[in-house]
C-alpha positions in Angstrom: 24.0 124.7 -18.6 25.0 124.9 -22.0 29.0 124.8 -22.4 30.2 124.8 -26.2 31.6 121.8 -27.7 32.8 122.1 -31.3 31.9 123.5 -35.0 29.4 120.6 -36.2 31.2 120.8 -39.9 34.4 119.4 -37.6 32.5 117.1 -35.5 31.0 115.4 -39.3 34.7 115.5 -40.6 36.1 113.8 -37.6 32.9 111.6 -36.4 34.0 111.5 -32.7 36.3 114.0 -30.4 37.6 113.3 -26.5 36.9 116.6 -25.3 36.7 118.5 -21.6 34.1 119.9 -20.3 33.7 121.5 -17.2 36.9 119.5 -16.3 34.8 116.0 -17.4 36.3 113.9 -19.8 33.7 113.9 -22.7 33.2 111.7 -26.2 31.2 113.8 -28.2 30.2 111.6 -31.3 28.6 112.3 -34.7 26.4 108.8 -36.1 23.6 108.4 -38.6 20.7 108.4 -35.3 22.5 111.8 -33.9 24.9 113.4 -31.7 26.1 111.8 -28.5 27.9 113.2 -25.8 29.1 110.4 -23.0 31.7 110.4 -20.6 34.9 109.2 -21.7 36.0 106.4 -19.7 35.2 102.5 -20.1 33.4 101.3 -17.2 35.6 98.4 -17.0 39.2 100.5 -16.7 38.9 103.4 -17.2 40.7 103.7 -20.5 39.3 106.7 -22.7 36.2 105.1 -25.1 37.4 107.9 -27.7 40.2 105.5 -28.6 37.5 103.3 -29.8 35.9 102.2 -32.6 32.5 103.8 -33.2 30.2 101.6 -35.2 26.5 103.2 -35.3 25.7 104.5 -31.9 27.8 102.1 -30.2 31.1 102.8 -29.3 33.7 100.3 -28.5 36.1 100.2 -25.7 39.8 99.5 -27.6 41.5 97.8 -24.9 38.7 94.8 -24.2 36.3 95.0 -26.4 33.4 96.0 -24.4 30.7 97.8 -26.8 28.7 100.4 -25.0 25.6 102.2 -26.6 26.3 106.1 -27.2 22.2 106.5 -26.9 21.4 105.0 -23.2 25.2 104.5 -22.3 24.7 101.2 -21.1 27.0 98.3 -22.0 25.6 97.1 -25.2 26.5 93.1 -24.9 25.8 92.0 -21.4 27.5 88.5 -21.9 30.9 90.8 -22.8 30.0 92.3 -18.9 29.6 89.5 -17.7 33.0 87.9 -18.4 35.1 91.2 -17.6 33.1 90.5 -14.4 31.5 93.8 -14.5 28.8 93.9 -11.9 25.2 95.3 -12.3 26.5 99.3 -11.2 29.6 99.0 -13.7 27.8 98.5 -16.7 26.9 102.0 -17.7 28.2 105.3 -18.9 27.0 109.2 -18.1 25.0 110.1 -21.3 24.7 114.0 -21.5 22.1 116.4 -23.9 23.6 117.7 -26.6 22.0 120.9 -28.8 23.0 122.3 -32.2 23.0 125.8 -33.0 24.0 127.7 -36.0 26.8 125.0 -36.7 28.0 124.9 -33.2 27.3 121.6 -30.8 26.8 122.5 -27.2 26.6 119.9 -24.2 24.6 120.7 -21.5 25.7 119.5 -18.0 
């Protein structure tokens, strides 16, 4: 189902927003290969990945470091996993469609 996210003009001005979606904590991000919509929360802690730094399609967890890729959600630097002693189930995010229409970004879920 389609659930409304934003205006794209403000999703471009802002490049990334921690949104809620059907009660889901959601990083909806704006990057030069598209929009992503993942959840937000770190694998590792839990802390909110919209606190990050986004660089490309990979967004980086604030707290330790640990880059995760906004396109397949998996943790983009498997030696970084590896020393937060993340194990194989940990080291991936929920990646969600997203859809623009007439200047409005939906996520569907």
């Amino acid at each position: 189902m389609e659930h409304f996210a934003c205006k794209l003009d403000l999703l471009k001005q802002k490049q990334k927003l921690a949104l809620k979606v059907n009660n889901l904590p959601i990083l909806l991000a704006y990057t030069t290969k598209g929009i992503f919509a993942v959840r937000d929360k770190c694998p590792h802690m839990g802390s909110p990945l919209s606190n990050g730094i986004l660089e490309d399609d990979i967004i980086t967890c604030k707290f330790h470091g640990l880059p995760i890729s906004l396109e397949t959600g998996e943790v983009a630097n498997q030696k970084k996993a590896e020393y937060l002693k993340l194990d194989e189930y940990s080291r991936s995010i929920r990646t969600y469609k997203t859809v623009v229409k007439e200047n409005s970004v939906y996520i569907i879920i």
